[in-house]
N, C-alpha and C positions, 0 to 999 in steps of 0.2 A: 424326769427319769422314772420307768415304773418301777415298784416295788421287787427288792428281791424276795423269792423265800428262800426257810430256813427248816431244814426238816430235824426236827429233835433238839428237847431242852435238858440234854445231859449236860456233863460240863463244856462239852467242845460244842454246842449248840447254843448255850449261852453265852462264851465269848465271841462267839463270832457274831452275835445280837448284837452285842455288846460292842461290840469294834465296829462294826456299819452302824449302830444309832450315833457313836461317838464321833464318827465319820461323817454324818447328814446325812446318810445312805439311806433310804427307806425301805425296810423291810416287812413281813410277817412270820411271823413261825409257828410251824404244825407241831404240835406232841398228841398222841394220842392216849398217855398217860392223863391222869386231872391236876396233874402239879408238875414243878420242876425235879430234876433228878439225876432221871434216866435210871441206867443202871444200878444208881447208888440208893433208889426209893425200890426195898424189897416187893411195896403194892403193886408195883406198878407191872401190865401185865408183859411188858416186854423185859421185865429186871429177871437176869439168872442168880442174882444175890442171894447169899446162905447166914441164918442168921446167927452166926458165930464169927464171920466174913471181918477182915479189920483191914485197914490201907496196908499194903506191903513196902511200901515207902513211905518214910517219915515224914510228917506234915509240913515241916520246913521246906523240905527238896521237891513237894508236889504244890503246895499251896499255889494261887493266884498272886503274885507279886503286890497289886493293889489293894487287895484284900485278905491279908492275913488270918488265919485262924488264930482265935482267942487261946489264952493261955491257961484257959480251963479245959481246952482239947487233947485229948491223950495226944503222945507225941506218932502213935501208930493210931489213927481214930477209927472206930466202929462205925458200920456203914450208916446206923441211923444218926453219930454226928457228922457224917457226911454231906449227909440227907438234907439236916437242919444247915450245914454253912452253906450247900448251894439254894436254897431257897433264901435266906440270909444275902446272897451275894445278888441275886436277881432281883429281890427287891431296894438293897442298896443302887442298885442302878437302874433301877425302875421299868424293867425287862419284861414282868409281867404284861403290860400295855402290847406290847408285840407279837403275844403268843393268842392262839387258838388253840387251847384245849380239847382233850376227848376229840381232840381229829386228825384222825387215819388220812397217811397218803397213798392212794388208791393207783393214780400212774403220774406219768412226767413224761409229756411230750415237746421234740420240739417243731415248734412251727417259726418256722424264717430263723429270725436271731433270737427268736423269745422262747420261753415255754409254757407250756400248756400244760395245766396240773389241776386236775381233778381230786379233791378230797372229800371223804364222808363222815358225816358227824350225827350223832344221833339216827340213823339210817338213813339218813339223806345225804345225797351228792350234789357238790360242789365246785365248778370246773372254771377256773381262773387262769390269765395271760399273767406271766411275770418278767419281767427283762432280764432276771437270772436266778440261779438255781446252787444253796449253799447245801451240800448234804453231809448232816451228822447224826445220822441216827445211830453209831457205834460199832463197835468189830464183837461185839462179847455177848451178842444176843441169837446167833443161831447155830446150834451144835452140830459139830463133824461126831456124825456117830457112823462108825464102821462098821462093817457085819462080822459076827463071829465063824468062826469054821465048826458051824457046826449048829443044833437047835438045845437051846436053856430052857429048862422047865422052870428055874425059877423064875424070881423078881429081877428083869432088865429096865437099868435109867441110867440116864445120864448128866452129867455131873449139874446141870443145868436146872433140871427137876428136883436137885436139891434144895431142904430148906433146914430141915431138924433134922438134930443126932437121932430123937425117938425113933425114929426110921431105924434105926439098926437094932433095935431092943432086941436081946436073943435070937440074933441072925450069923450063918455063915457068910461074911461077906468079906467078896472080893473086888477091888479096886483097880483097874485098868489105867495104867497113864499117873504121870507125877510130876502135872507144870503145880505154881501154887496153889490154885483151886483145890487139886489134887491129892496135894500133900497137907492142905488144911483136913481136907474132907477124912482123909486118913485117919490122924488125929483124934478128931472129933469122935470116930468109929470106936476108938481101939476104946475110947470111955464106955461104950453105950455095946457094943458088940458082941456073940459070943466067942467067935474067932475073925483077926483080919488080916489075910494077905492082898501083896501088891502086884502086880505083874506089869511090868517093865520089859520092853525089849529095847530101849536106848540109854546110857549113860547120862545121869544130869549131876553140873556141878550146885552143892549147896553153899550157904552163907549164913552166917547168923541174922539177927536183925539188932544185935546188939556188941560194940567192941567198947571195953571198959566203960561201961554205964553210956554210950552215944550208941546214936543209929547208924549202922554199918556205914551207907547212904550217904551220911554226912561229914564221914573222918576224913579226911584229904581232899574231897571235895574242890577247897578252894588250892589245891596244888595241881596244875594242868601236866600231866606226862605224856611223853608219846604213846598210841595205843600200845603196841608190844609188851610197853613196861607194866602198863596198867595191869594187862591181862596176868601178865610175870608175879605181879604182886598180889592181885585176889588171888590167882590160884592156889601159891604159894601160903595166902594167910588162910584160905578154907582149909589146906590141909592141915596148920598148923592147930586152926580152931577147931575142927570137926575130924580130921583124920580122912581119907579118902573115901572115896561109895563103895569100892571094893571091899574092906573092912568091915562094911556092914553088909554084904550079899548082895550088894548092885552093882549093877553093869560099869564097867569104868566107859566113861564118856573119852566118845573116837575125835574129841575136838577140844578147840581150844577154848579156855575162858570165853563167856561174852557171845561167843559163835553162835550160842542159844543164849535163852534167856535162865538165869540160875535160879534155882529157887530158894528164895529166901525164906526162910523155916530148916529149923534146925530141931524142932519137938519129935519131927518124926523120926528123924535119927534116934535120939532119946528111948522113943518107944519101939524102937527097931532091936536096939541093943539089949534092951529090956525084956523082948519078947513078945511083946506087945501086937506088933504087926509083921508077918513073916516077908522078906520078899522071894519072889519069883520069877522066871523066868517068863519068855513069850511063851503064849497060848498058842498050844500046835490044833488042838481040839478038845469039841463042847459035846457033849451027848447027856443029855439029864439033867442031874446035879453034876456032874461030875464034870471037870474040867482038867485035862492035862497039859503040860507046860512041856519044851523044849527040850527038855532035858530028861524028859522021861516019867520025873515026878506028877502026882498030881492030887487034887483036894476035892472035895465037894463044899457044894456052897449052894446058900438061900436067895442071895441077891450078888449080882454081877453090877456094878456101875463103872460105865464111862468117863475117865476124867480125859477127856481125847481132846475135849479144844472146841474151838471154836472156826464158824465158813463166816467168810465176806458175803452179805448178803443184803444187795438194795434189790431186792424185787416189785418196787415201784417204775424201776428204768432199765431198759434195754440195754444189753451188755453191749450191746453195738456202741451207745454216747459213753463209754465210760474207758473207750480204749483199753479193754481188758486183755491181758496176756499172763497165758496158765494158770497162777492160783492169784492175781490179784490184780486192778487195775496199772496201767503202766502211764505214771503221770509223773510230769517235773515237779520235782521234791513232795509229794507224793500229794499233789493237791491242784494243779496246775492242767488241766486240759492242754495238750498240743494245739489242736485248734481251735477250741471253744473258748470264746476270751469269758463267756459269762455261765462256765459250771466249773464248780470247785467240790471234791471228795474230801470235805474237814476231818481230821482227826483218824485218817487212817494211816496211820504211823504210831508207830515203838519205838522205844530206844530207851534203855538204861538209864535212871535218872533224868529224863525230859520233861515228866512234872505234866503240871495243869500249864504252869507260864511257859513251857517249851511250846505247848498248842495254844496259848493264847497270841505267842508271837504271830504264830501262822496266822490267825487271824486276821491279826494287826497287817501283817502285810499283804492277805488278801483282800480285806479293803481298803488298802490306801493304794493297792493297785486297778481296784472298782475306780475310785474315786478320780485316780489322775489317769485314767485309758479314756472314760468320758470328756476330763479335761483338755485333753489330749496332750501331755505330757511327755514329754523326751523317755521320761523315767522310765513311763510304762510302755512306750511303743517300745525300747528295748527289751523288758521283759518278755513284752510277747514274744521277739524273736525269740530270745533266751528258750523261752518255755519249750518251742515248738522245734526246735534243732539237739536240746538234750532231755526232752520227756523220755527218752531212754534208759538214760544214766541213773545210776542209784546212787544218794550220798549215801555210801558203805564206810566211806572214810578208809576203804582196804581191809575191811574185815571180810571173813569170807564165812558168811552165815550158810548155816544149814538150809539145804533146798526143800524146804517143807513148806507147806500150804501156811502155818503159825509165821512163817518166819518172811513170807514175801513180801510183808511190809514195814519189816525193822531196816533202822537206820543208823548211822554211829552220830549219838549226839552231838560233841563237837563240831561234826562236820553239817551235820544240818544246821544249829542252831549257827553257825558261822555265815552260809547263806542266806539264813532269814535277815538275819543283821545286816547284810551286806545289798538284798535287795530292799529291804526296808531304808536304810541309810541315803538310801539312790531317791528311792519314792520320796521320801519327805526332805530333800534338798530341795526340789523346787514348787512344794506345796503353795509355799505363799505366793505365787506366779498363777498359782491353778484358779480355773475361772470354776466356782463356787456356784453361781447362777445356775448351773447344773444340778446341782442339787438342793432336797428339801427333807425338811426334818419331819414333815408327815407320814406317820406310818398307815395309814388309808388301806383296804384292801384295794388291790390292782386291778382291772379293766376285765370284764368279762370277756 
């Protein structure tokens, strides 16, 4: 079997190393960072990390099932212990062997059933055949920056280019957008600022990150509800813990719990009520300094930032292999090619509590559907049909998420992690049947 790659050693680039070397799958993996990471190593030149940045979900409910975080780990960990447990978790499984550093993936073509993939390192280029193609290089590295109505004399960035508060030292600044990124970076400002407003033109519901000394995250957790109830119940407890967005001059959100993603930070409430950060309405227009909002009101300001989010972007491959429709590719359980049996889009999937092991399952079942399609295996020849008859379908589980570009690839956890279980279950029923001879535990580069 030739080698697969693997493009990016974030976390979901390293399980899935980690699941085909565990598999005898032979792989390599490109990072064009000099270590492992991804996003959660601030050096690294593709990291949008800020260094005040901390997990928004508790260590427990995100953690790698096999490898726990030490209990010297804050229970929300800062992105440099982040940093140190997946470098920790790669060399516990001896992953590094696998990876080519400092090397950029340049294109990914495919010729017949294989691909063709050209990488550059050190300024030289490198063009290898692989029998298949794992891509995780992340959803949180290339910013949706919108245009204003209008031209700003000041300081325009986006949330992305953030790193330090010192950046706001006696500045007017205004903040655009309030996923969590957003509402950290808020935060951080209202310390270091001379004034800061927000401008919002959508409703978000908030959460704390803490209910009676636990992480939101993990109170009920192990009690399974139907979704309706659930959503009945957060909304019900943010109001009780925080009081509504309305109360504090935000927009009431036109949906239901869950619909988006909440944001969990409750500080900037705190400094909302305080004074601290003013909010505002949408921006109707920009001339100068000066900025007016919706409503008529308006401020001036030194810097304007962007917390707008982030675009889907492998600009290595042609959005032709990637079955893309509207704002994101359209693949069974969001990793599965219709007809490619050998390219898988890792880790482009959200969902509430799904963790590092929610994406490490994926893994798991994407190669042990590598491993038993070579086999040729009952298991996997259905999947293929599977894949290629409901790569349509969303497991939404009946949620009916917001149609935004953020939101094309969320998923309702239960209902996915229900399927990975369910085609994994299948896969390794008749593993010990599977002819093994297929594969080798050499990770060799692949065939020019």
């Amino acid at each position: 079997m030739k080698p697969f790659a693997v493009i990016g050693a974030g976390p979901m680039g390293l399980c899935s190393v980690r699941n085909l070397a565990k598999h005898n799958i032979p792989c390599v993996g490109f990072e064009i960072h000099s270590d492992v990471g991804g996003l959660w190593d601030i050096d690294s030149s593709t990291s949008t990390m800020y260094e005040s940045a901390h997990l928004i979900s508790s260590k427990k409910m995100t953690e790698f099932a096999e490898f726990p975080m030490g209990d010297d780990v804050a229970l929300f960990p800062h992105h440099s212990e982040l940093r140190d447990y997946f470098r920790a978790y790669a060399k516990e499984f001896d992953l590094y062997r696998h990876y080519e550093f400092e090397t950029e993936v340049v294109s990914c073509e495919r010729v017949g059933d294989d691909w063709r993939i050209t990488t550059r390192q050190n300024g030289e280029e490198q063009t290898r055949v692989f029998g298949g193609l794992l891509i995780a290089n992340g959803t949180l590295h290339h910013p949706n920056m919108p245009s204003l109505p209008g031209d700003f004399a000041g300081e325009l960035l986006h949330s992305s280019e953030y790193r330090d508060p010192a950046t706001f030292e006696g500045k007017r600044v205004l903040l655009v957008g309030c996923g969590n990124s957003g509402a950290d970076i808020a935060v951080d400002a209202a310390h270091r600022a001379k004034s800061v407003d927000i401008s919002l033109r959508r409703g978000y519901y908030f959460l704390p990150k803490f209910i009676g000394g636990k992480a939101t995250d993990a109170v009920g957790g192990r009690v399974k509800l139907p979704r309706f109830i659930q959503q009945r119940i957060s909304a019900a407890l943010s109001k009780f813990m925080l009081g509504t967005p309305e109360q504090y001059g935000l927009p009431k959100p036109d949906y239901k719990m869950f619909e988006s993603h909440p944001v969990i930070n409750s500080l900037i409430l705190h400094h909302i009520g305080h004074g601290d950060i003013k909010a505002r309405k949408d921006i109707a227009e920009v001339s100068g300094h000066k900025v007016t909002f919706t409503d008529g009101s308006c401020g001036e300001y030194d810097m304007i930032l962007m917390a707008t989010g982030y675009k889907l972007h492998y600009p290595f491959i042609e959005r032709e292999h990637l079955n893309w429709e509207e704002f994101a590719p359209r693949l069974y359980l969001n990793v599965f090619h219709p007809e490619y049996d050998n390219l898988f889009l890792m880790g482009m999937v959200e969902a509430a509590g799904l963790g590092w092991e929610g994406r490490n399952k994926q893994a798991e079942m994407v190669a042990l559907y590598i491993r038993q399609l070579a086999a040729g295996a009952e298991s996997a020849r259905k999947l293929k049909k599977t894949k290629l008859a409901e790569a349509g379908n969303r497991a939404d589980g009946g949620m009916n998420y917001l149609k935004l570009e953020r939101m094309a690839y969320y998923v309702h956890k239960d209902t996915y992690l229900k399927a990975l279980a369910g085609h994994t279950k299948h896969l390794l029923k008749d593993l010990p049947v599977a002819d093994t001879g297929h594969f080798s535990a050499n990770p060799a580069a692949a065939t020019r």
